[in-house]
BALOBA-1460 file (C-alpha; in Angstrom, 3 decimals):
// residues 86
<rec num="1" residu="x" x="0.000" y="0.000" z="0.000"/>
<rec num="2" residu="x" x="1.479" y="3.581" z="-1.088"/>
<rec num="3" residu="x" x="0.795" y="6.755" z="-2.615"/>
<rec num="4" residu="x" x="2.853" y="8.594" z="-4.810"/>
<rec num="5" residu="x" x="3.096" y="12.339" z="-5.098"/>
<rec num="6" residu="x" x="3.733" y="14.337" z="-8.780"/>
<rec num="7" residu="x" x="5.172" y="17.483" z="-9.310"/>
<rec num="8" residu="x" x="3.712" y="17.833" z="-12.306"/>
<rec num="9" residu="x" x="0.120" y="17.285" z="-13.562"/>
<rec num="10" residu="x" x="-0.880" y="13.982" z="-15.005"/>
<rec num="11" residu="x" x="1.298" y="12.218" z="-13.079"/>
<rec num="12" residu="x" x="4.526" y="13.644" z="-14.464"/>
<rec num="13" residu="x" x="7.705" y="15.153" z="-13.103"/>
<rec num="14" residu="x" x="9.452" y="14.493" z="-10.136"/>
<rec num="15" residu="x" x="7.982" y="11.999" z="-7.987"/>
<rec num="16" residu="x" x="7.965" y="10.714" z="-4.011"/>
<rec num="17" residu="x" x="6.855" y="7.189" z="-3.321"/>
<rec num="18" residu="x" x="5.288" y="7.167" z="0.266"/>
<rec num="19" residu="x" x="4.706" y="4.219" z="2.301"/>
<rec num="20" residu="x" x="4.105" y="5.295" z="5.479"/>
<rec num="21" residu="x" x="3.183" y="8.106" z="7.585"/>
<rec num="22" residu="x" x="5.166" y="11.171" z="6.980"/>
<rec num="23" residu="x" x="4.502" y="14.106" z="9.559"/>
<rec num="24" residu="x" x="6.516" y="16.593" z="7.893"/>
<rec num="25" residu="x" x="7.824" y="16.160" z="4.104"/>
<rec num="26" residu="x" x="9.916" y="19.487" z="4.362"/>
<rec num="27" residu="x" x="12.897" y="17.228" z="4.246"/>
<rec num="28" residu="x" x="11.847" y="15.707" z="1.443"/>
<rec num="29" residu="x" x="12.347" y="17.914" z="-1.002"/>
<rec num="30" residu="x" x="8.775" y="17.622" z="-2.078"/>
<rec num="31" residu="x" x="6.653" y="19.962" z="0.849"/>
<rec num="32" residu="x" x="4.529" y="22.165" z="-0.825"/>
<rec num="33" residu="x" x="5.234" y="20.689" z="-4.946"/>
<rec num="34" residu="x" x="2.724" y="18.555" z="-5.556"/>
<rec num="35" residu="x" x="0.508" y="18.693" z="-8.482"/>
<rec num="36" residu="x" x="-0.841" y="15.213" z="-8.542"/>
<rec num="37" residu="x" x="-1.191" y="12.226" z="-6.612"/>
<rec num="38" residu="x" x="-1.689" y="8.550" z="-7.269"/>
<rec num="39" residu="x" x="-2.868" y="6.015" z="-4.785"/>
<rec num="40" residu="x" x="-1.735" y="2.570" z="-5.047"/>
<rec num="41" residu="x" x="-4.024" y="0.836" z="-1.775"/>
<rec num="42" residu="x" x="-5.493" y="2.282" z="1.197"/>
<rec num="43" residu="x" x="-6.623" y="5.331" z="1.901"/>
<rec num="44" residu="x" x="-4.670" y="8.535" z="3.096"/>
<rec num="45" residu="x" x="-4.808" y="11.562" z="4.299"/>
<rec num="46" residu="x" x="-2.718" y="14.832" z="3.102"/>
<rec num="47" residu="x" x="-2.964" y="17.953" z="5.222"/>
<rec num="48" residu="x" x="-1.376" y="21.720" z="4.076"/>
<rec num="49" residu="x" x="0.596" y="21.774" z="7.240"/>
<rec num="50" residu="x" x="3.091" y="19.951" z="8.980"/>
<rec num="51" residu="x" x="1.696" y="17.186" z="11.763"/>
<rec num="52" residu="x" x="-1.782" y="16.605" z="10.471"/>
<rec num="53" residu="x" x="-2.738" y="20.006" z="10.711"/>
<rec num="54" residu="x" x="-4.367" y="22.474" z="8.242"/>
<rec num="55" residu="x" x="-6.740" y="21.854" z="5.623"/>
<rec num="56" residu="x" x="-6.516" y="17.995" z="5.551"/>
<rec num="57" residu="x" x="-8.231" y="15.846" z="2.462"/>
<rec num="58" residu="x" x="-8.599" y="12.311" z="2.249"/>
<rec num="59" residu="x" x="-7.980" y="10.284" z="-0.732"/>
<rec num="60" residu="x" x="-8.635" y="6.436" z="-1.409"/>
<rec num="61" residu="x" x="-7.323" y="4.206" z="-4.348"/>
<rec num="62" residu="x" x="-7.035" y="5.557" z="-7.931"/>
<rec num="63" residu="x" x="-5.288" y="8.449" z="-9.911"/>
<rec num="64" residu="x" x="-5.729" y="12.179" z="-9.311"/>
<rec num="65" residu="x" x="-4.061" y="13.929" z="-12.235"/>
<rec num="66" residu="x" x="-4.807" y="17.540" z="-11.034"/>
<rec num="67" residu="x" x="-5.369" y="18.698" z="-7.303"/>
<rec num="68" residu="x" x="-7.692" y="21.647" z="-7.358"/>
<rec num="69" residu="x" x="-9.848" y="23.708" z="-5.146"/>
<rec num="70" residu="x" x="-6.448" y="25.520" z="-3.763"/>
<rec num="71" residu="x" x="-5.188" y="21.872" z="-2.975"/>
<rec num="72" residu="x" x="-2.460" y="21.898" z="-5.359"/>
<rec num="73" residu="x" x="0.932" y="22.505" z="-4.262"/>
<rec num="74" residu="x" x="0.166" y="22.620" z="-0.819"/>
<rec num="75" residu="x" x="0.573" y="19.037" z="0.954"/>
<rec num="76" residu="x" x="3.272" y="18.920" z="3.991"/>
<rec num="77" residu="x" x="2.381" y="15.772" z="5.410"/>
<rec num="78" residu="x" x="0.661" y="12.337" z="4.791"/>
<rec num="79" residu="x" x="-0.789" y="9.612" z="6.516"/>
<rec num="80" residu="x" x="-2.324" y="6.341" z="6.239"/>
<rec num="81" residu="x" x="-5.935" y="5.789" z="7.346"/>
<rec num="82" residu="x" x="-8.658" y="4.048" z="8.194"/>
<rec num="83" residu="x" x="-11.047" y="5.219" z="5.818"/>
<rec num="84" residu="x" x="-13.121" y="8.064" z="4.081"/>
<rec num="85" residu="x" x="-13.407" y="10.596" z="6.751"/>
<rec num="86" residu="x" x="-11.193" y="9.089" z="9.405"/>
């Protein structure tokens, strides 16, 4: 179970696998660059701010070529959940 983060729409560009919880991705050298997202099992949750915090959107298997609605570029940290709205 992962999710991989895009820089680029469409799934293109730069790219950071994730396979587990990841609290702050300013070391990553992917905080606040990603354009698309692709889940590979599970569901997870991104959030705008480091630790969980700030606007926080849950996604569940299946490709999401372009984040919108202000989501895009935006995503410091990621976790795995439970479920839609967990």
């Amino acid at each position: 179970l992962r999710a991989i983060l895009f820089s680029d729409h469409d799934l293109r560009g730069a790219n950071l696998v994730i396979d587990g919880d990841l609290p702050n991705l300013d070391g990553s050298r992917f905080n606040d660059r990603a354009s698309s997202i692709r889940i590979e099992g599970g569901y997870w949750q991104f959030c705008s701010d480091a630790g969980y915090r700030g606007d926080c959107r849950t996604f569940g298997p299946g490709d999401y070529p372009n984040l919108s609605d202000g989501f895009e570029g935006k995503i410091s940290s990621v976790r795995r959940v439970a479920g839609p709205g967990r």
